[in-house]
C-alpha positions in Angstrom: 56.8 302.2 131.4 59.1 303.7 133.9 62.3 305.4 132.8 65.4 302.8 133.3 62.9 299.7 133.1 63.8 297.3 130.4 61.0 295.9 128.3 61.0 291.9 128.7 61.4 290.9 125.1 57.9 288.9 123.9 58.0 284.8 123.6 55.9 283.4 121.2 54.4 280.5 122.8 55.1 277.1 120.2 52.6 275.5 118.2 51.9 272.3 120.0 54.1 269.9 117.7 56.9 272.9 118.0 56.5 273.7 114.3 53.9 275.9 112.6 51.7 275.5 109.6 53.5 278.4 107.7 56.8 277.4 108.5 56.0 273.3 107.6 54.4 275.0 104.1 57.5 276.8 103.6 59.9 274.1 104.0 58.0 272.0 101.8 58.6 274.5 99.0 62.0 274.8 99.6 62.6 271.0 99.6 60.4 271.0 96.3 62.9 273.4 95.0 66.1 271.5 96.0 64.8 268.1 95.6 66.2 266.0 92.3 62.5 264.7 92.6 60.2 265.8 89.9 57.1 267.2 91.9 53.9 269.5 90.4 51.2 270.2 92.1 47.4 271.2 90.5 44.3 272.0 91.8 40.7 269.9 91.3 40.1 272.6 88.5 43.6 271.2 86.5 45.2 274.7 87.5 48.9 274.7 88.4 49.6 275.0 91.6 53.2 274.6 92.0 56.1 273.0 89.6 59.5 271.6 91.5 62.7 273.3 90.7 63.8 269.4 89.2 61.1 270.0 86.5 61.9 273.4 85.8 65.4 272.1 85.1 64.6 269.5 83.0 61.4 270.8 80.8 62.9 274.2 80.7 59.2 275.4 81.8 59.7 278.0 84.4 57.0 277.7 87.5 56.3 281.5 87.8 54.9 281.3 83.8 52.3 278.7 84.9 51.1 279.1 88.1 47.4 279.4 87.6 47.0 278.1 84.1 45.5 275.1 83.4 48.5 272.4 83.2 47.2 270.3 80.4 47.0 273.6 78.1 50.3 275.2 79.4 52.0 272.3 78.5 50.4 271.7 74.8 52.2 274.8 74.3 55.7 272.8 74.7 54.7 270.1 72.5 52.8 267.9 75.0 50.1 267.4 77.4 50.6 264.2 78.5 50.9 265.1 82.6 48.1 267.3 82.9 45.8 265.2 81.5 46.6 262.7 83.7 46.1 264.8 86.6 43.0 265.9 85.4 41.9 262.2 85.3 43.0 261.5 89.2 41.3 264.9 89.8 38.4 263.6 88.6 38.3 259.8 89.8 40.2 260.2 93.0 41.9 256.9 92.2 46.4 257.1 92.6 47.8 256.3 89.2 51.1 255.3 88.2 52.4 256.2 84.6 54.9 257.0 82.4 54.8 260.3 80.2 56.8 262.9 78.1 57.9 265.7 78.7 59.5 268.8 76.7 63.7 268.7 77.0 65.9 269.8 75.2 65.1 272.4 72.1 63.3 270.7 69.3 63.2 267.1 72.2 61.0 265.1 74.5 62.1 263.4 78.2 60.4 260.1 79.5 59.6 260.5 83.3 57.6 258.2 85.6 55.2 259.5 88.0 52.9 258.3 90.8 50.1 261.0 91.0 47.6 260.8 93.8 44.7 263.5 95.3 45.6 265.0 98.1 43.1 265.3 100.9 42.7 267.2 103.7 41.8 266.4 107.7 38.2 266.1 106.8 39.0 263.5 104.3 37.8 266.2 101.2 40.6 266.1 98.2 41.9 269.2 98.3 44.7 269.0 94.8 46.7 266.2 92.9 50.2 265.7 93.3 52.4 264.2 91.0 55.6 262.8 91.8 58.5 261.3 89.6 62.0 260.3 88.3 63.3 261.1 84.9 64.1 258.3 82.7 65.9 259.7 80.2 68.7 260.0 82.3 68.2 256.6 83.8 68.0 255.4 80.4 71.2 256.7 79.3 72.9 255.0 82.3 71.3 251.5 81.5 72.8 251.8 78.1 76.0 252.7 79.7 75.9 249.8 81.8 74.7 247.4 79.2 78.1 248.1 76.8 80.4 248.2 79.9 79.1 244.5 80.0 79.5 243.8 76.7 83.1 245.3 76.6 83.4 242.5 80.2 82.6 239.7 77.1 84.5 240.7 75.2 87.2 240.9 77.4 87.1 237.1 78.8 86.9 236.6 75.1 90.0 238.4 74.5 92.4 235.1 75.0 90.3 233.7 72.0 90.9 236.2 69.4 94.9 235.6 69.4 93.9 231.7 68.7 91.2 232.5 65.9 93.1 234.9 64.1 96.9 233.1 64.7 95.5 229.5 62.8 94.2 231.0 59.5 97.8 233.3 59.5 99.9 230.3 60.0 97.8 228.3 57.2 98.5 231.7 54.6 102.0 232.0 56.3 103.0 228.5 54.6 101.1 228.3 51.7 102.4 232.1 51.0 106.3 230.6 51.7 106.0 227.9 49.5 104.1 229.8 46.6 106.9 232.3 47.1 110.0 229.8 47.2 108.8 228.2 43.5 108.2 231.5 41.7 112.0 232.3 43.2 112.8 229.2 41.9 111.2 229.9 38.1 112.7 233.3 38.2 116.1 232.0 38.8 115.4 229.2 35.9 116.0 226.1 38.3 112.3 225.1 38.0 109.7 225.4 35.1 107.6 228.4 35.8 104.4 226.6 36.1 101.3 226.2 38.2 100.5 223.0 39.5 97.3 222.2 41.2 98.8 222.2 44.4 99.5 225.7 44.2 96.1 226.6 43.4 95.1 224.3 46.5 97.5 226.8 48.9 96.6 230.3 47.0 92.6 229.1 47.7 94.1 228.5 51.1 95.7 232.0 51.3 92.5 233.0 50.5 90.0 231.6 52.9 92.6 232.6 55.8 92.3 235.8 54.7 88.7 235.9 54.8 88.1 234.2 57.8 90.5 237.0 59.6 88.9 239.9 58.0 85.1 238.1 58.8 86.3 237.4 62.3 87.9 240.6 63.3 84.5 242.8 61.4 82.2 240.5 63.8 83.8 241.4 66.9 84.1 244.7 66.1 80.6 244.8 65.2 79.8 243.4 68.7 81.8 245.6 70.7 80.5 248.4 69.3 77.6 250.5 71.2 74.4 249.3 69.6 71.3 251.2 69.3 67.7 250.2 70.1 66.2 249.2 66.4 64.8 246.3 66.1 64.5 244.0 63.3 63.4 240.7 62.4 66.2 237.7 62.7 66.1 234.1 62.3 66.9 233.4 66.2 68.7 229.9 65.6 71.5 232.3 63.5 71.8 234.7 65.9 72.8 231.8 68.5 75.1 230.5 65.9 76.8 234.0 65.1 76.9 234.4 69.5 78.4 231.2 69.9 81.6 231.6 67.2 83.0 234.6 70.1 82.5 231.9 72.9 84.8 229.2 71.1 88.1 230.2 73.6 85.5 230.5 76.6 84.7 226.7 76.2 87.5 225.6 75.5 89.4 227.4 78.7 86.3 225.4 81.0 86.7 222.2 78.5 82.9 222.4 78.2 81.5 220.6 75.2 79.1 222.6 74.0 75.5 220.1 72.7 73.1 222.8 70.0 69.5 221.7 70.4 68.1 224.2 67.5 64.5 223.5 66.9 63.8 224.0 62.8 61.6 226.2 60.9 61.2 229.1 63.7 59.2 232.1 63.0 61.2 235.3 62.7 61.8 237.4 65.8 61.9 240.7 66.0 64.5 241.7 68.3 67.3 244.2 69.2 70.3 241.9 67.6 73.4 243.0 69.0 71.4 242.4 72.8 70.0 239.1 72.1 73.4 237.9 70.6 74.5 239.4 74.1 72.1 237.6 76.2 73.4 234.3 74.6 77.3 234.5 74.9 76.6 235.9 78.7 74.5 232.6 79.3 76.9 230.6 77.7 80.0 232.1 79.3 78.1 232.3 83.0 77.5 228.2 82.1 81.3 227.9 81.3 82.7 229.4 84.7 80.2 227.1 87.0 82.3 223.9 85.7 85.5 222.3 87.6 88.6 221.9 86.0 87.3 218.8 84.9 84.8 220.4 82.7 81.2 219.4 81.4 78.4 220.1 79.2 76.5 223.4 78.0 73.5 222.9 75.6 71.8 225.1 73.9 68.5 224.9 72.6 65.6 226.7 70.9 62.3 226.1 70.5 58.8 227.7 70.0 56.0 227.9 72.9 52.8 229.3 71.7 53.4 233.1 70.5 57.3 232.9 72.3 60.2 232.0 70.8 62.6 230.7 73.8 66.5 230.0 74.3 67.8 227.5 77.5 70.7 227.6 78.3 71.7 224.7 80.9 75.2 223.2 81.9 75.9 220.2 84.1 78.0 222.3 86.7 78.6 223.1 90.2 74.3 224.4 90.6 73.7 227.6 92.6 73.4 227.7 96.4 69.7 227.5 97.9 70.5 230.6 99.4 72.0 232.4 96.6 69.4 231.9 94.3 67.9 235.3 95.4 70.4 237.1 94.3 70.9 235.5 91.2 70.0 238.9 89.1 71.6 241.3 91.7 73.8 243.6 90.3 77.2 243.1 91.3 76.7 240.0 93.0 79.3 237.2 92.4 80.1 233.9 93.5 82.9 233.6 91.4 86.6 234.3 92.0 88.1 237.9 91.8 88.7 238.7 87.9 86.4 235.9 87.0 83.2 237.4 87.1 81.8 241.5 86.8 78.3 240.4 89.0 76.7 242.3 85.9 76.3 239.5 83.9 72.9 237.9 84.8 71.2 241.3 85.7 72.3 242.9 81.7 70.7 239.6 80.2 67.5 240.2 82.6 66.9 243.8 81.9 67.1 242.8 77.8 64.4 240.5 78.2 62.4 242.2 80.2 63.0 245.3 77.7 61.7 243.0 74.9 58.4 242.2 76.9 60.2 238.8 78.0 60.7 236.6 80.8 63.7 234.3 82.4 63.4 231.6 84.9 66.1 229.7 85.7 66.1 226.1 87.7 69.3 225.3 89.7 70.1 222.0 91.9 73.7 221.9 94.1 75.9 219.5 91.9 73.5 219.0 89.3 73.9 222.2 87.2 71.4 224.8 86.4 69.1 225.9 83.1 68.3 229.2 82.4 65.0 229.9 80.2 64.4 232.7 78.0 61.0 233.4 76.2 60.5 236.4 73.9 57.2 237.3 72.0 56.6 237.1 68.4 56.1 240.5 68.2 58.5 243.5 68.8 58.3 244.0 72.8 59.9 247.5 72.8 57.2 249.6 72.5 57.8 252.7 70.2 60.8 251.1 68.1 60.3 250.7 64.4 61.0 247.1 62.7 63.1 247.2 60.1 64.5 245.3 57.8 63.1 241.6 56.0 61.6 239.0 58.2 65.0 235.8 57.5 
């Protein structure tokens, strides 16, 4: 080259779809890294491949301390093998599968995740590795349950109103009989009346009594309700858990003037249920009922009967019925037809995701000024798979 010349600086002519294979590879791995998505990849031969930066975060098993293994065994040595055995089974069929499997977590703890896992194939149509891809549901989990007792605490707020009524008719009942136990002994202390009891005293302290108990039994059931409940389930009689559901809806009917109709079909098997969320599922029916009335009111009933190996619960009102082109929307979260303050929208999608958690179904019929009915049929046995039953069948 001549002195003074400059040297035209070299262009690299683009790949014909302007991005190269190595770059496209690259960028895949760093959106594996940075992606919430849980993503591993494995050869045919079960070998780890790659292992997204969302797993390493939530399994605490670093990529660079498996690459090359085989997953199944790298795993076992966290406590489970669940994934790579499943990868090794699509690696072997060539058939997608979508499952849900553990995972280590925290120290000493396992994490649920779903995953679709399919073989990969190359141009020629040959399958090439398995990908895996997934969510955690742990976290998921955890949110549903958050969602589930913000709900609950919704009841028990449009219940609220009620609890000043239960609790203020028993007090004014020990309030008088108290007063006029009080006023006689005052009286036989002072000597202006024989300091006897009569059996109307007795009548009044058995009064004092049963307020007293009715407060304390009130005031222990709603706090029982509002607390968070866990995920044990046990067997229950379910015509007394619609009876114990119904006592916290008392102020909610009355505020609609509903009269409520039971319909309790006798001798039911036991059920073996999550109380607390069937008791939920109940006084959310009931209450959803209440608010589709006018001020002139109607009817709610509530009946139970057995179908086959299901137990079910209908709940149906004679109200306003649900717009033809609502009815799609019915289990949306967050969607209301109701007034400001009169309705959360969470309502119909909590009592959905119980059933369905208890290996249930709902259906529901509506009709536009004929009211609607909504159907609930559990199975005999426990639907949540995993939980332990406890306690005796009643």
């Amino acid at each position: 080259m001549a002195d003074g010349e400059r040297e035209e600086p070299s262009v690299k002519e683009p790949e014909p779809d302007g991005v190269s294979r190595l770059n496209l590879a690259e960028a895949l791995l760093q959106m594996m890294d940075a992606s919430d998505v849980l993503i591993a990849v494995t050869g045919l031969d079960g070998r780890l491949l790659a292992w997204s930066g969302a797993l390493a975060k939530l399994t605490g098993c670093v990529e660079c301390d498996g690459v090359g293994k085989q997953l199944a065994d790298w795993l076992q040595g966290f406590g489970v093998r669940d994934l790579g055995d499943i990868m090794a089974v699509v690696a072997k069929n060539l058939e997608p599968v979508r499952c849900e499997v553990r995972l280590p977590g925290a120290p000493g703890s396992l994490s649920a995740a779903a995953f679709c896992v399919i073989p990969v194939h190359d141009s020629d149509g040959v399958a090439t590795a398995v990908i895996a891809a997934g969510h955690d549901l742990t976290a998921l989990r955890a949110l549903q349950s958050q969602v589930l007792h913000a709900e609950k605490l919704a009841t028990v707020g449009q219940i609220a109103a009620g609890v000043a009524h239960e609790i203020n008719n028993p007090l004014t009942s020990v309030q008088m009989c108290a007063e006029a136990v009080l006023r006689k002994a005052v009286l036989a202390s002072q000597g202006r009346v024989q300091n006897l009891y009569e059996p109307t005293d007795i009548e009044r302290i058995k009064k004092i009594q049963e307020g007293a108990e009715r407060i304390r039994k009130f005031t222990r059931d709603l706090t029982t309700y509002a607390r968070p409940s866990g995920r044990e389930v046990e067997y229950v009689n379910l015509n007394d858990v619609v009876e114990h559901a119904l006592s916290f809806c008392e102020h909610v009917l009355h505020e609609a003037r509903a009269t409520l109709v039971r319909d309790l079909a006798s001798a039911l098997p036991a059920l073996c249920v999550v109380r607390d969320h069937i008791m939920q599922v109940v006084t959310n029916l009931v209450s959803n009922a209440a608010q589709a009335f006018s001020e002139a009111g109607g009817t709610i009933t509530v009946r139970t009967f057995q179908q086959g190996a299901k137990l079910g619960l209908a709940v149906s009102d004679n109200g306003e019925g649900i717009r033809d082109e609502d009815q799609a929307r019915v289990f949306e979260p967050f969607f209301t037809t109701k007034p400001a303050g009169r309705g959360t929208g969470l309502g119909l999608p909590v009592v959905r995701n119980i059933v369905l958690a208890h290996g249930g179904q709902i259906t529901f019929e509506s009709k536009l000024g004929s009211g609607t009915t909504f159907v609930v049929l559990l199975p005999l046995g426990s639907g949540l798979k995993g939980q332990p039953k406890t306690g005796k069948k009643r």
